[in-house]
C-alpha positions as CSV (number, residue, x, y, z in Angstrom):
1,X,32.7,63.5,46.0
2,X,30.4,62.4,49.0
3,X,27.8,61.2,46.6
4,X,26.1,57.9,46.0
5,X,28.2,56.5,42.7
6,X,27.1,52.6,43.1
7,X,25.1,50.1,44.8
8,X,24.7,46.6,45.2
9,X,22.4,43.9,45.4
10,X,22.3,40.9,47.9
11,X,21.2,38.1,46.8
12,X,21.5,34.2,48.2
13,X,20.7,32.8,44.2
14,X,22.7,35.6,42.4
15,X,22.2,33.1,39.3
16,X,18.6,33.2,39.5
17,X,18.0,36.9,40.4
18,X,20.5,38.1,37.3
19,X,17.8,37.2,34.5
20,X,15.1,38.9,36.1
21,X,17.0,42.5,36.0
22,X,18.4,41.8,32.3
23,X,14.5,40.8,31.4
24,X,12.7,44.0,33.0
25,X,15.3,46.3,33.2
26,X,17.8,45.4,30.3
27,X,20.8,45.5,32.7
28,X,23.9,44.2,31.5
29,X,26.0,41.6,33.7
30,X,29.8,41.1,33.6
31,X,31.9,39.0,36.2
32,X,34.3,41.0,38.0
33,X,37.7,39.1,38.2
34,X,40.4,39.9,41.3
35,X,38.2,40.8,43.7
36,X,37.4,39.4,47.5
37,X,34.5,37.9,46.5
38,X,32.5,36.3,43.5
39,X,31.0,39.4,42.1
40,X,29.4,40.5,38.8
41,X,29.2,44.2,37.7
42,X,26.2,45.9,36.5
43,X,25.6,48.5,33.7
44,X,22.2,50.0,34.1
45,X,22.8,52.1,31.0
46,X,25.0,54.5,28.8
47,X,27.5,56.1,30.6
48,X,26.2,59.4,29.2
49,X,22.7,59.2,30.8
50,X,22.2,59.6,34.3
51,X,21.9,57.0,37.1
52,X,24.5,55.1,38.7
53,X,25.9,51.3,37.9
54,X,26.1,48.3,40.1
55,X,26.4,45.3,41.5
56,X,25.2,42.0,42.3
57,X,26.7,39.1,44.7
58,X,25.8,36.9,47.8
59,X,25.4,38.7,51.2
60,X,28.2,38.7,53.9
61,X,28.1,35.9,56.6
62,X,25.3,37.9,59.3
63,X,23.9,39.9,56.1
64,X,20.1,39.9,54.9
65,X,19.5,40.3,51.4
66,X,18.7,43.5,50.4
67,X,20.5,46.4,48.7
68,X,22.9,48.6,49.5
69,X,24.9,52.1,48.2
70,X,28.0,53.5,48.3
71,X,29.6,56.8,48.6
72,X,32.7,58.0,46.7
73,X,35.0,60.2,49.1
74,X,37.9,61.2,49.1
75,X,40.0,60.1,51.9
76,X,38.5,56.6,53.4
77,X,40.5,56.9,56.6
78,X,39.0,60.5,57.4
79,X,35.4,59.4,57.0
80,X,35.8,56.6,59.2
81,X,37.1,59.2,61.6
82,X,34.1,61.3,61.3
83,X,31.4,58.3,61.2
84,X,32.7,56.9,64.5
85,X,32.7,60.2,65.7
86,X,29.6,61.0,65.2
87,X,28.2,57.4,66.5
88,X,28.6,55.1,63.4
89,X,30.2,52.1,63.5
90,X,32.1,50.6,60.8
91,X,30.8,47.2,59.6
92,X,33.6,45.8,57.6
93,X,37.2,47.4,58.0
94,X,39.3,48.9,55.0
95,X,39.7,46.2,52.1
96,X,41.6,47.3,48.7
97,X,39.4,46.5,45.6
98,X,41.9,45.9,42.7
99,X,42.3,48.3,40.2
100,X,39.2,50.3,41.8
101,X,39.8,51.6,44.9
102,X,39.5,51.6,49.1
103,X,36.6,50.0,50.4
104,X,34.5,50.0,54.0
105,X,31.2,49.2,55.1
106,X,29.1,51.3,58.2
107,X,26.3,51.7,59.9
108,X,24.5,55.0,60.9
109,X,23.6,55.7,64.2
110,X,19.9,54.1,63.1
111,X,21.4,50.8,61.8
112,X,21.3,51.5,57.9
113,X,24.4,50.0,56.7
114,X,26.0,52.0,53.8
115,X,29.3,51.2,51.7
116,X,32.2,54.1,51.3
117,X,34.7,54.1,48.7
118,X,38.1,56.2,48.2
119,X,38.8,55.6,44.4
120,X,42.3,54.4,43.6
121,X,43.2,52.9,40.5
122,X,46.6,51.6,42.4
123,X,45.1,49.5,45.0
124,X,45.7,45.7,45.1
């Protein structure tokens, strides 16, 4: 755990952005369904190669576009602990991603914003 398993892109025009990845980079698309927020997943490539998959959806309401990653760990409420602790801030509090897992956004003490995820197949 504690590594970077995912990112996402920000887009305002997700519709118009999506054919340029699939065009230059032959990235795959598919809606997610039951989440917070309109969202489509993104497979970069075979799961057996390396690199890491994504996302793509509009930015939060103060957000830039832009990209972001995320970090798998293994308890979400001990790394908030430890990143206000050390001066971080958390951006967006704990939000349950169905069928996926424990989600939060922070900041570093230098303003880069980064998402962390505890994995859990139960939460709703």
């Amino acid at each position: 755990m504690n590594r970077v398993t995912h990112f996402e892109i920000y887009t305002d025009n997700p519709e118009a952005v999506r054919p340029f990845y699939e065009q230059v980079f032959d990235w795959k698309f598919n809606k997610f369904e039951g989440g917070p927020i309109e969202y489509s997943l993104i497979t970069t490539g075979p799961d057996n190669e390396p690199g890491i998959n994504g996302g793509l959806t509009r930015p939060r309401e103060g957000q830039s576009p832009g990209t972001l990653n995320t970090i798998a760990v293994s308890s979400l409420e001990q790394t908030i602990k430890k990143i206000e602790q050390r001066g971080g801030k958390i951006c967006v509090p704990k939000m349950a991603i169905p069928k996926i897992g424990w989600l939060a956004y922070a900041e570093d003490p230098a303003g880069n914003v980064f998402g962390i995820i505890e994995p859990d197949a139960e939460a709703k």
